[in-house]
FIKOLZA-1660 file (N, C-alpha, C; in steps of 0.1 Angstrom, whole numbers, plus 5000, padded with zeros to 4 digits):
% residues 65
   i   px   py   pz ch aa at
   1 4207 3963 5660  A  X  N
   1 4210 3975 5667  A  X CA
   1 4197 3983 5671  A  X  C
   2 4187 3978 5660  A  X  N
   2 4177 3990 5665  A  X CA
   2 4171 3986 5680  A  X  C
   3 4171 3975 5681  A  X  N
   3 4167 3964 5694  A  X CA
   3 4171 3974 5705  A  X  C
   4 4185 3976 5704  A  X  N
   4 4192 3982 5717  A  X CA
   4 4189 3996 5718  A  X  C
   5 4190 4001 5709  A  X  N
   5 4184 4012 5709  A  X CA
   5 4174 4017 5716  A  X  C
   6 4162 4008 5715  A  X  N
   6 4147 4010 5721  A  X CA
   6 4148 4007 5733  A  X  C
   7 4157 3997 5739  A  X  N
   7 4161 3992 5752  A  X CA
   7 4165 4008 5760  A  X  C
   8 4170 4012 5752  A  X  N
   8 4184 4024 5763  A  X CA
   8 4174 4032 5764  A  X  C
   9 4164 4038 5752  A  X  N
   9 4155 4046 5754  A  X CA
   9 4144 4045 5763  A  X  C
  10 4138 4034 5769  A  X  N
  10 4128 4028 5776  A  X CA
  10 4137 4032 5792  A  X  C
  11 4149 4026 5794  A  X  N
  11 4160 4026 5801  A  X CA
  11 4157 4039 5809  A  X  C
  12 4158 4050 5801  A  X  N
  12 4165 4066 5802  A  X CA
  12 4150 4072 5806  A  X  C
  13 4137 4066 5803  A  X  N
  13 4123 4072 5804  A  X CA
  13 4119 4067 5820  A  X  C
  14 4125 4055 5820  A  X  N
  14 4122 4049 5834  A  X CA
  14 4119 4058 5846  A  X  C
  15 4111 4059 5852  A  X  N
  15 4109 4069 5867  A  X CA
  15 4118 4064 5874  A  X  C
  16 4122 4078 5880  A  X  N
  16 4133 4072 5896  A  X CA
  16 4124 4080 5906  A  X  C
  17 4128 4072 5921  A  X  N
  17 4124 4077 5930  A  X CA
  17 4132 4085 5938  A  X  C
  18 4134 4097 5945  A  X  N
  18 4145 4104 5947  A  X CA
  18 4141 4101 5965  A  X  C
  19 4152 4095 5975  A  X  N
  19 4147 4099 5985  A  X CA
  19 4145 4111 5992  A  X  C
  20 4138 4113 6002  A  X  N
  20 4136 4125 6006  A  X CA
  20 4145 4132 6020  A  X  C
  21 4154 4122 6023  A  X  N
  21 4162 4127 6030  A  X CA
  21 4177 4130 6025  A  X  C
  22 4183 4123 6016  A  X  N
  22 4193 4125 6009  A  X CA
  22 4196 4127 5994  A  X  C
  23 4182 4127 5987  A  X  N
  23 4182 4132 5977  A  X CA
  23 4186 4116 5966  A  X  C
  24 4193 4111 5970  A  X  N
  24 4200 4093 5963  A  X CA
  24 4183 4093 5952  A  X  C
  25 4191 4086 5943  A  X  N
  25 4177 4076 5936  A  X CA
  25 4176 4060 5938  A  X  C
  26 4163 4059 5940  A  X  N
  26 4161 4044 5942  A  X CA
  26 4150 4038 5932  A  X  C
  27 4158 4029 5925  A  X  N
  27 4153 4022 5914  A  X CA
  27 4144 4014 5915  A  X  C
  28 4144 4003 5928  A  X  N
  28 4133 3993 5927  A  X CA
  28 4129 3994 5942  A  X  C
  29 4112 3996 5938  A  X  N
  29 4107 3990 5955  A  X CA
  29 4112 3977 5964  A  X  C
  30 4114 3979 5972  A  X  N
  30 4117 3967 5987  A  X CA
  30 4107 3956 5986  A  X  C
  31 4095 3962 5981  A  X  N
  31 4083 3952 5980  A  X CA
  31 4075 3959 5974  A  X  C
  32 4059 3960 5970  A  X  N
  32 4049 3956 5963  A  X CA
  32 4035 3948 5967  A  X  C
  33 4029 3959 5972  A  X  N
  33 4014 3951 5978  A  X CA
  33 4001 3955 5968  A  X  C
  34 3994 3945 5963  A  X  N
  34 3983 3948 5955  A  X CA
  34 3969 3949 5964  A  X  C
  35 3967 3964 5962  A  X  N
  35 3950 3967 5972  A  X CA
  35 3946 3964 5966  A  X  C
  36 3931 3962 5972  A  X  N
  36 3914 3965 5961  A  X CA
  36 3916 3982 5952  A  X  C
  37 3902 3983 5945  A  X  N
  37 3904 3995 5937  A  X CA
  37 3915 3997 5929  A  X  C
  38 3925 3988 5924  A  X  N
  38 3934 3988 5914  A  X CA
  38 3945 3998 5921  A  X  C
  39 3945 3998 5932  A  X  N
  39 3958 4005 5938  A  X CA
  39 3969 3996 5944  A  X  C
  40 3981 3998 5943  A  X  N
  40 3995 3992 5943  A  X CA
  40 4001 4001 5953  A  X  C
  41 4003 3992 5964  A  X  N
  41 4017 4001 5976  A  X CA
  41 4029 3998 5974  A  X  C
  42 4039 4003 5975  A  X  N
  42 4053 4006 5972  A  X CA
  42 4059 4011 5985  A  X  C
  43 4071 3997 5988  A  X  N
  43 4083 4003 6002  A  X CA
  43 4092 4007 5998  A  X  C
  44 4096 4013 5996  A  X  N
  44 4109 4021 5995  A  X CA
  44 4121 4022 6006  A  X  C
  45 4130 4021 6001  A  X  N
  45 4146 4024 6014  A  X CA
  45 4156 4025 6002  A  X  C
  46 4165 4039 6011  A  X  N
  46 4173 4042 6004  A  X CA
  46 4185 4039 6010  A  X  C
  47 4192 4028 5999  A  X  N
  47 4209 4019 6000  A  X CA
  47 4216 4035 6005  A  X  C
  48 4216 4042 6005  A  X  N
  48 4226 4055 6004  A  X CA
  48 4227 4059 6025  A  X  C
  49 4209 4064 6027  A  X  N
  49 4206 4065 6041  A  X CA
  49 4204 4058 6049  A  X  C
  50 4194 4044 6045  A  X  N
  50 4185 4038 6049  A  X CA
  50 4170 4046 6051  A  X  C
  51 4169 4055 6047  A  X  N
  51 4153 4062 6051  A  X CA
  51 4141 4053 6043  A  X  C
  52 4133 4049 6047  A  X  N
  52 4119 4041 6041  A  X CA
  52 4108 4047 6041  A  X  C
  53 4101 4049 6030  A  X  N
  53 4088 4053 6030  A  X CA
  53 4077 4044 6020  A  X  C
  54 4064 4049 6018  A  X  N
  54 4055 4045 6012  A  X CA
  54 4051 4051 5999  A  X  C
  55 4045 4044 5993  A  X  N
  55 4040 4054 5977  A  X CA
  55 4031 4044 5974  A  X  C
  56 4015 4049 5971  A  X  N
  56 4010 4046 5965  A  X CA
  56 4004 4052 5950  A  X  C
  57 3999 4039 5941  A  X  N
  57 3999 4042 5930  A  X CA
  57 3983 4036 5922  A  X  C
  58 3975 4042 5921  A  X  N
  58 3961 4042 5915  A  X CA
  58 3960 4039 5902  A  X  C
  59 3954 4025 5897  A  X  N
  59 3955 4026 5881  A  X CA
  59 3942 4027 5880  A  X  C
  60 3935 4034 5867  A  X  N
  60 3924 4036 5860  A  X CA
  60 3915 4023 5855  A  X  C
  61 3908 4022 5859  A  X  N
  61 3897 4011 5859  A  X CA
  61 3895 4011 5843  A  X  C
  62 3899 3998 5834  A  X  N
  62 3898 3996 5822  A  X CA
  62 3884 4000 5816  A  X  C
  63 3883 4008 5801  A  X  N
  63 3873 4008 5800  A  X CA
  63 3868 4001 5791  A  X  C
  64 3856 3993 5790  A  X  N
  64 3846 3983 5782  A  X CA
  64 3841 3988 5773  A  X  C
  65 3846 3987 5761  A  X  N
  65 3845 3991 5744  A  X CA
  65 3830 3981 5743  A  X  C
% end
């Protein structure tokens, strides 16, 4: 049980993306493009409108202990 538990909780932390025309949430990108500089693009469409947009997302350059 504790298993499930940590599942639901991870579940419920999860980011949603709200569109911006209808407000709907949309759970998973359309697609996923890996830039240089550790940046990740994100398509988005929302099942509700159809509206599509972009989001990008910058990760922090690991640091060398």
């Amino acid at each position: 049980m504790e298993l499930i538990r940590d599942v639901v909780k991870t579940m419920r932390a999860r980011p949603l993306i709200e569109c911006a025309q209808c407000g709907g949430r949309i759970y998973i990108p359309e697609w996923s493009e890996c830039l240089e500089g550790g940046r990740v693009r994100h398509l988005w469409q929302c099942e509700a409108c159809g509206y599509a947009f972009e989001t990008t997302v910058r990760f922090a350059e690991p640091v060398e202990a």
